[in-house]
Structure formats: C-alpha cells, structure tokens
N, C-alpha and C positions, 0 to 999 in steps of 0.2 A: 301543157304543164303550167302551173302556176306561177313561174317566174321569166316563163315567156313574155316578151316585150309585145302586148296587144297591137293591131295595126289599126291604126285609127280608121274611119270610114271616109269616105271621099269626101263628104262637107266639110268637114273635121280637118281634113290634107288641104282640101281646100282653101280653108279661112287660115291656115299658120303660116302658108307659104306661097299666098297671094302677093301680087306684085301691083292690086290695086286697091287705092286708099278705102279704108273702113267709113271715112265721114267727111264732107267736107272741110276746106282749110278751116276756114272760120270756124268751126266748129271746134276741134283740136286748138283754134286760139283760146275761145273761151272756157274750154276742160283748163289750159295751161294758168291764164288768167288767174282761174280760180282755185286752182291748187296751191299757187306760190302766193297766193294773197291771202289766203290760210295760213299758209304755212310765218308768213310775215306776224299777221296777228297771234300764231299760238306764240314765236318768238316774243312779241312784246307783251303776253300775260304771263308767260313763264320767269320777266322779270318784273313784273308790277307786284305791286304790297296789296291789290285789290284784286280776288279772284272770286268768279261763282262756286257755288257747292261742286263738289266734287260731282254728282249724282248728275245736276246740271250737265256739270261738262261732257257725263258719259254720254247722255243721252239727246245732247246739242251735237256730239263727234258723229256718234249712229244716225241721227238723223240726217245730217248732211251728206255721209258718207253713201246712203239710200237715195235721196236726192240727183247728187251728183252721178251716181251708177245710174239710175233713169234717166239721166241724160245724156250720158254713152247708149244708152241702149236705142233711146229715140234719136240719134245721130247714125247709129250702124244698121235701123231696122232693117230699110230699103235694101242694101246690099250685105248683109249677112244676120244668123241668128244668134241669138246671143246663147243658145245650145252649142252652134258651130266656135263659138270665139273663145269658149269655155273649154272645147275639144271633145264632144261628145257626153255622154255619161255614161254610169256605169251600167254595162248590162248583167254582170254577175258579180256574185258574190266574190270570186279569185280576183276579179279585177278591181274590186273596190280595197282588197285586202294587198295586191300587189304595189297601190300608190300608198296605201301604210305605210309599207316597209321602204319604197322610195324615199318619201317626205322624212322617214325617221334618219335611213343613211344618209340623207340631204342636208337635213336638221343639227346631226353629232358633227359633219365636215362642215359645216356653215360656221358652227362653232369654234372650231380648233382654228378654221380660217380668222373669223372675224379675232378671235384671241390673239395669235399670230402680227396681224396687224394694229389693232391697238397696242401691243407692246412696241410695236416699229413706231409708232406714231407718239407712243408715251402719254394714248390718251387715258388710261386707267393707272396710273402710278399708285395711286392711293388704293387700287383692288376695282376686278368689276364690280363688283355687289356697292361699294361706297360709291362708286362713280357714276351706279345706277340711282342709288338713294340721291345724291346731289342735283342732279339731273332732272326726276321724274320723279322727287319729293313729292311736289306738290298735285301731283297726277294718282300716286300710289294708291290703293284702295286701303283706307282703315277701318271699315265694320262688316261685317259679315254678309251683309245687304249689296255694301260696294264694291266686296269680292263678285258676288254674281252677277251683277251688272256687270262689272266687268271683263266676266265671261263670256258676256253676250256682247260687248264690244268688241272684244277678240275673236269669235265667229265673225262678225259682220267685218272687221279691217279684214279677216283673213280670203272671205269671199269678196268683196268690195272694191279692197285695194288691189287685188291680184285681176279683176279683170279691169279696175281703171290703166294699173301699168303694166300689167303682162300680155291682159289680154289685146285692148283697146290702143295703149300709147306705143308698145316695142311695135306692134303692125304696123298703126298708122304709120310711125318714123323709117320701119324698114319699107314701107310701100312710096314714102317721099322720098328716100335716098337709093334706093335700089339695091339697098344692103342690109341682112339679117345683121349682122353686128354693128351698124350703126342702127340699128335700131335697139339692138340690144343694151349699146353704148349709152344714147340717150334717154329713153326710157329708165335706165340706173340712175342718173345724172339728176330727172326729174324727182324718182324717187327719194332722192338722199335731198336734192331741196326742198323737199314739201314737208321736210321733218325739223320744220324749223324752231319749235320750242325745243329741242335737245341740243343745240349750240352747234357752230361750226364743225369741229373735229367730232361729233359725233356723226352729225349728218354725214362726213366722209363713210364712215364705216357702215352707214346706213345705206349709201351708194352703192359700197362693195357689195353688201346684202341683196341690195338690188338685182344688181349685177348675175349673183348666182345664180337667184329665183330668174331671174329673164334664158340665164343656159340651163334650167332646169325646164320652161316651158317648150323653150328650143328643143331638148332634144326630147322630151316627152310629148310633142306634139299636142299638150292638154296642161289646161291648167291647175286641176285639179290637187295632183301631188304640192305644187306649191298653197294651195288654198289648206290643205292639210297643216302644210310644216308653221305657215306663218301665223295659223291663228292658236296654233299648240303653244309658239313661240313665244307668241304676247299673253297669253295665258299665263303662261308659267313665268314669264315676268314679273306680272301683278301678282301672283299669291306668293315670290317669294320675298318679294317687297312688302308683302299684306304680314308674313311670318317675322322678320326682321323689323316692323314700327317699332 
C-alpha cells in the first residue's frame, strides 16, 4: 500500500546504523573547520556596509556548498556510498510520492515547532516575516533573475546540506560516541552554528531545525524526505521575501 513505511535495503540499514566512522578523524576536523569559518565570515558580511552582488553570493554559497559535499564524499568513499548515506533511492513512483507527503507533514510541524519556540525565546516579537526581512535583508532575492537562482540555491542547500549534516556529520558523531542521539545532538548543534550570518538567537532556532531533520533521517532511514522539506523550505523563504521588497 502506498503509505507503507518502505524497508530500506541492507546498504541502506547499513550505512544509518553503523557503529563505524564514515571518514577519518582529521577529516571531520576539516568538514568542522570549515563550516564554522563560513559560518564566522557570513556573520561578519552580514554586518559589513560592503557586500558582493547578490548573484555573487548565490553562486560563491553553491559553489562551495558542491565543493565541500565532494569532500564528504572523497572522505566516505572507501567505506561507504554516498547512494548508501543518502539511504538508497527511489525505486517507484509510490515511494518517491510517500517522502512527499512525509517532508510536507514534517515541513507544517517544523513549523508550528520552530513558531512555538521563537515566541518562548521572544525571537520574533516584531512578527516572523519582519524578523525574516531584518535578518536576510540583505540575502533576499530582488529581481526575477535572483528569484531563480535562488531556486537553485535551495535545491543544492536542500541536497548538500542534508548529507553534510544528516548524512555525513549525525553518523560520523553517532559512530564516535556510540550513540544515535548524541549524534543527532551534535550534528543539530553544528547545524545552528554554521548559520552564522542570521545572529545568535536565530541560529538557536536553526539548531532545533536541525534537530528535527536529524529524527527525521533517524527514523526514515533515508535522507531524502529531509532533502524534500528543506529545500521547499528555503525556497519559499526567498519568494516571500522577493513578494514583500
């Protein structure tokens, strides 16, 4: 039936609940490295009065984001594939249309979540939408050009970054620590720091994000449904920030 929970194939079982490391230490140093030294420099252009073009940025973030994924990937080759680390694919039509409907009922409680606790935290007092425009002003797409580009940035964070931290970072950590929730812990943790041009108290809430998507890979055995939700998610971030200039 179509809302049968698929059973992953043994590679697939495999690679999500392995007890041994995807890549060497060093290796995981220099992914961390160079997440948080990203994440330092988007922080200090996000308050600098001197920024590149917009267009620029998108496509200095894709590039990097490409980069750095081939670097996960020539780090895990040896002992796993990066088909395995993704959680197989789809082989039918019901299955690809099954993590639809997951990443959407994922996507709406992500929401009401992350909502939830921005009001705990008093990060949006002025409204999401204003606290979004303050924040990711200077990120927003304003021409019709850099709406689409930034469509294609939201594909690639939505593939990219889901196997730098769902795939690659929550394993690695749960295979150092011998615990699925401590990997799911810090993998969240890295997440919400590498988001460092949106400020402190966002990055919290970017954590808890994190966070979902890691028990979303957990308990789907695949990354996929999260690769769905989060690149729909920054999508529609940027066009309602592009409808709102």
């Amino acid at each position: 039936m179509l809302l049968d929970t698929p059973q992953p194939d043994a590679a697939s079982q495999s690679s999500f609940s392995q007890r041994v490391p995807l890549a060497p230490a060093w290796h995981t140093v220099v992914v961390l490295f160079a997440l948080l030294g990203t994440s330092l420099a988007g922080f200090e252009a996000a308050h600098s009065t001197s920024r590149a073009g917009k267009l620029t940025e998108y496509l200095w973030t894709m590039t990097w984001e490409w980069l750095l994924t081939g670097f996960v990937y020539l780090g895990i080759r040896k002992r796993s594939k990066l088909r395995d680390l993704i959680g197989g694919r789809w082989a039918t039509f019901d299955a690809f249309l099954l993590d639809v409907i997951v990443a959407t009922g994922f996507w709406l409680a992500s929401i009401v979540v992350l909502g939830i606790a921005a009001k705990l935290m008093h990060v949006d007092e002025g409204g999401k939408v204003d606290s979004m425009r303050r924040q990711l002003g200077f990120l927003a797409p304003g021409t019709t050009l850099e709406l689409l580009i930034w469509f294609c940035l939201s594909a690639t964070a939505g593939f990219c970054e889901e196997v730098i931290f769902r795939g690659y970072l929550q394993q690695q950590f749960a295979s150092i620590t011998r615990s699925t929730l401590a990997g799911v812990l810090l993998s969240a943790i890295v997440f919400g720091a590498a988001h460092g041009y949106e400020g402190g108290p966002r990055m919290v809430l970017i954590a808890i994000f994190g966070l979902m998507f890691g028990l979303l890979a957990w308990w789907r055995r695949s990354l996929r449904p999260g690769m769905v939700a989060h690149a729909w998610h920054d999508a529609l971030s940027g066009a309602v920030l592009r409808l709102l200039k």
